[in-house]
C-alpha angles and dihedrals in degrees: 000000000000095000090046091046086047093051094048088045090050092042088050090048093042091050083040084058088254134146100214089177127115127331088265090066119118095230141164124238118271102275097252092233092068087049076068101059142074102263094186093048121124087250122042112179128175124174123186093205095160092107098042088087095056090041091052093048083043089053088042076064116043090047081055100062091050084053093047089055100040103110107246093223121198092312129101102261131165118272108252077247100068085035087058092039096051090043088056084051098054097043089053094047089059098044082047102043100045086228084148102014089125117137098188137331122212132181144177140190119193129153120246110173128017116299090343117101138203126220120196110193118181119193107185120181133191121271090245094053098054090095096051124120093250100052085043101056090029089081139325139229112310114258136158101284107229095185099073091069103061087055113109123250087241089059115135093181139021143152132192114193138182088211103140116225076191099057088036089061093055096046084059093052094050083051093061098038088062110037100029126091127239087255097039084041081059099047095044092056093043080061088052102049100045079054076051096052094039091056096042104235128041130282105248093057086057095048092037083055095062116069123223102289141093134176133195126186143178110191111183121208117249098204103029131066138182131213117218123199114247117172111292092339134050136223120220116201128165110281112269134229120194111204112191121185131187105190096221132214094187124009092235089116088048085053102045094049092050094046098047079055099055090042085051093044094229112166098260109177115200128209143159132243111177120320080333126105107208120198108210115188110215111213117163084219114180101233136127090231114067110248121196107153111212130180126191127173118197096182096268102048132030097214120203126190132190070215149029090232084056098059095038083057101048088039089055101040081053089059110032090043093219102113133114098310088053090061126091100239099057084047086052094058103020105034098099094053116118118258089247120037141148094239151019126174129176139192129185134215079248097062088051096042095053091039093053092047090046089057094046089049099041088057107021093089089054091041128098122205090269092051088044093058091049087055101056091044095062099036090043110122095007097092087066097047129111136171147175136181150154144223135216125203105218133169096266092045138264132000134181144163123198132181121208129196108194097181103257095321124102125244087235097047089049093053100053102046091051084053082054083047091055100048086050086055096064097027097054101056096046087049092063093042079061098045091049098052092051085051097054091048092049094052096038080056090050092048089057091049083050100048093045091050088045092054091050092051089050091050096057103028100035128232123331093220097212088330109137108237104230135202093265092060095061108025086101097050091057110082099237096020128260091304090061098079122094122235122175120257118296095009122122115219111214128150105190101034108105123211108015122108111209113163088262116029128137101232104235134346128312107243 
C-alpha cells in the first residue's frame, strides 16, 4: 500500500510540475489545490490550464488567417473585413467572459466508508479573473441556505444555489454595452422597455427585489403514478411533483405576476394553509402530468409548485422542520457541509432508480437480446446510486466536496463497464452485419448446390410435374450428401418445407 500511495503521490507531483526525488532536487512547492485532495484516493487528477485560454485565441488566429486567404469564388461571401471584425469579437467575448479563464483544475476519489465515496474538485482562477462574468455567476459568496429547508423529505433531486438573477442581469447589460453596437445597443433596450412596459415597472427592480438564492426540486409520489404516451407504447413513472423558489427581499415579483393573471382573466383559485395565502391557477391542460400551478410568498421565499400538493409539502417541511435535511440519508451525504455554502445539490436512489426504468422501458420494445445486454451493462449500478455535495466560492475559485454512494460497486468499475458497454455498442451491430452477411452468402451457395443437384435429377428422372423434390432425390447428387452442406447456427436447411423461415431455409419446393 505504501509503494502504491508513493507512486500516486509522485505521478500527481510529476503531472503538478513537481520533483518529488531526493532532499538535493531543485523543486517547486506542492501546488496548494492538490493539499486539498484525497492523495490515496483511487483517482488523482491534476490539470495546468492556465495556458488553454492563450492556445485557443492562438488557434482563433491561426484559423483566421486560412479563412482570410480562402478565395471568395462567384458566391456572396463576407469581406475579409466583417470576417476580421467578428473574430475580434469572439477573442474579446472569451477574455471577457472568463469562458476559459481556468488556472488549473484538480480532483480525487477516494472511499471513506464502505461502499460510500468521497470526491474533492478544486476549480482555481487567476487574480485577475476573479471579476469576470463566469466566477461571478459560478457561485456566489457563501451564506446559510434557507431554501433547503422548504424541500420535502420525499425529494430525489434538489439543488439550492447563491447564483444571483440580479447579478446575471447586469452581466447582460455589461455584455451589451461592450459587443453591441450603438444601433444593436438601441434596439436591445427598446425590447426592454416595451417588457418594462409590459410588467409595469423596470427589470432591475424586479431583480433588485429577489435576494441571492435560488432553489430548484423534483419530488417524485410514492403512491401515484402517471402513464405517458409514447408511440405505440407508454411509460409509466411516479407521478412528479416541481417545486421553484426565489428567496425575496421585497414581494414586488409575487404582485406583478398576480396582477398580469387577473388582467388576463385566467381562473386563479385562492386559499389559505396555514397563516399562508396560496394562488392556484386553475388550467384544464391536456397533459399526462398533472399540472396545477400554485404560488405562495411568506415574506422570505416566493414558492412556486407545478402543484398545490407541491407548495403544501415544501410550507409544512419549513415548519415542521422535518423535511429532506431531517432524514438520514441527506445527513449521510450532507452532514459534513459548512453551515454557509454556494451550493448544495442532492440526488436520491429514487431519481436513479426511475431514470434507469424510464430508459429500459423507452427502448426495450425497440431492443434485441444483444442491445438489452448492453444496456444493462451500462446502466448497471447506477439505479442504486445516490449522492449529495456542496460547493464553496472562495477567493481563489471554486471549491466542492460530494459523496457518492454507488450501491457496492466502485466509481472506477462503473465507469469502465459502461465504457465496455459503449464499444459493444458499436461492435455488436457491426458483428451481426457481418454475420449476416456470411449467412446470406452461405445459403445463396447452398441454393445453387440445390438448384444444380435438382437439374441432374431432372435430367435423368424427367420432370416432377408438381412433385416436390425431397431430400432423398438429390442427396446423391451433392458431393458429400445433403449433410454436407453447411447452414449457420441455429438455421435449419430444407428445400421442400413452405412457410417456415430458419436461417438457412430454400423458400418453396424445388419443381
Amino acid at each position: 500500500m505504501k509503494k502504491q500511495l508513493t507512486a500516486l503521490i509522485a505521478a500527481t507531483c510529476l503531472l503538478a510540475g513537481l520533483n518529488p526525488t531526493g532532499a538535493g532536487a531543485a523543486g517547486h512547492p506542492m501546488n496548494p489545490v492538490l493539499q486539498q485532495l484525497d492523495l490515496d484516493g483511487d483517482l488523482v487528477l491534476f490539470m495546468n490550464t492556465d495556458t488553454v485560454e492563450q492556445h485557443v485565441l492562438d488557434y482563433i488566429d491561426e484559423l483566421t488567417t486560412v479563412f482570410l486567404n480562402i478565395p471568395t469564388g462567384k458566391n456572396p461571401a463576407p469581406s475579409k473585413q466583417e470576417i476580421t471584425e467578428t473574430i475580434a469579437k469572439v477573442k474579446a467575448g472569451i477574455e471577457w467572459s472568463g469562458l476559459l479563464s481556468l488556472e488549473s483544475y484538480a480532483m480525487s476519489m477516494a472511499p471513506v466508508e464502505g461502499t460510500l465515496n468521497r470526491v474533492i474538485s478544486v476549480a482555481r482562477h487567476a487574480t485577475t479573473d476573479a471579476d469576470k462574468p463566469l466566477w461571478r455567476i459560478a457561485a456566489s459568496e457563501p451564506k446559510a441556505l434557507k431554501g433547503i429547508h422548504y424541500v420535502p423529505a420525499n425529494a430525489v433531486y434538489t439543488a439550492n444555489s447563491t447564483t444571483s438573477l440580479d447579478e446575471a442581469w447586469k452581466i447582460v447589460n455589461e455584455a451589451v454595452a461592450t459587443f453591441y453596437s450603438p444601433q444593436q445597443g438601441a434596439a436591445f433596450n427598446q425590447k426592454v422597455a416595451m417588457i418594462e412596459m409590459m410588467l409595469g415597472t423596470n427589470i432591475t427592480a424586479i431583480t433588485g427585489s429577489l435576494d441571492n438564492e435560488i432553489l430548484v426540486s423534483l419530488q417524485l409520489s410514492e403512491e401515484k403514478e402517471v402513464t405517458i404516451p409514447q408511440g405505440m407504447s407508454s411509460l409509466s413513472i411516479p407521478e412528479p411533483n416541481l417545486l421553484i423558489g426565489l428567496q425575496t427581499q421585497e414581494p414586488l415579483l409575487e404582485k406583478i405576476i398576480l396582477e398580469k393573471l387577473k388582467l388576463a382573466q385566467m381562473p386563479v383559485v385562492e386559499s389559505t394553509h396555514g397563516v399562508y395565502t396560496l394562488h392556484t391557477l386553475n388550467l384544464p391542460l391536456p397533459l399526462p402530468v398533472p399540472v396545477q400551478v400554485t404560488l405562495v410568498a411568506n415574506g422570505d421565499y416566493l414558492l412556486i409548485g407545478s402543484t398545490q400538493e407541491a407548495v403544501v409539502r415544501a410550507l409544512d417541511s419549513q415548519t415542521n422542520k422535518d423535511g429532506l435535511v431531517a432524514t438520514p440519508l441527506y445527513q449521510k451525504l450532507l452532514g459534513d457541509a459548512p453551515e454557509k455554502t454556494s451550493a448544495i445539490e442532492f440526488v436520491s436512489p429514487r431519481f436513479m432508480q426511475t431514470y434507469v426504468a424510464v430508459m429500459k422501458q423507452s427502448l426495450g420494445s425497440a431492443q434485441g437480446p444483444e442491445e438489452s445486454a448492453i444496456m444493462d451493462m451500462m446502466l448497471g449500478g447506477y439505479d442504486n446510486m445516490c449522492s449529495g455535495g456542496y460547493s464553496l466560492k472562495t477567493p481563489t475559485g471554486i471549491y466542492s466536496k460530494s459523496y457518492a454512494d454507488y450501491g457496492g460497486a466502485k466509481p472506477i468499475e462503473m465507469v469502465a463497464s459502461a465504457y465496455v458497454g459503449m464499444l459493444s455498442a458499436i461492435a455488436i451491430p457491426s458483428f451481426q452485419k457481418a454475420r449476416s452477411n456470411s449467412q446470406d452468402k452461405m445459403c445463396q451457395n447452398n441454393r445453387r448446390i440445390l438448384a444444380a443437384a435438382k437439374q441432374q435429377w431432372e435430367l435423368e428422372n424427367g420432370k416432377t410435374n408438381g412433385t416436390p423434390v425431397t431430400e432423398a432425390d438429390i442427396t446423391e447428387y451433392i458431393k458429400g450428401g445433403f449433410p454436407a452442406l453447411q447452414c449457420p447456427k441455429g438455421g435449419t436447411l430444407t428445400i421442400n418445407v413452405i412457410g417456415t423461415a430458419p436461417a438457412c431455409s430454400v423458400h418453396g419446393p424445388l419443381h
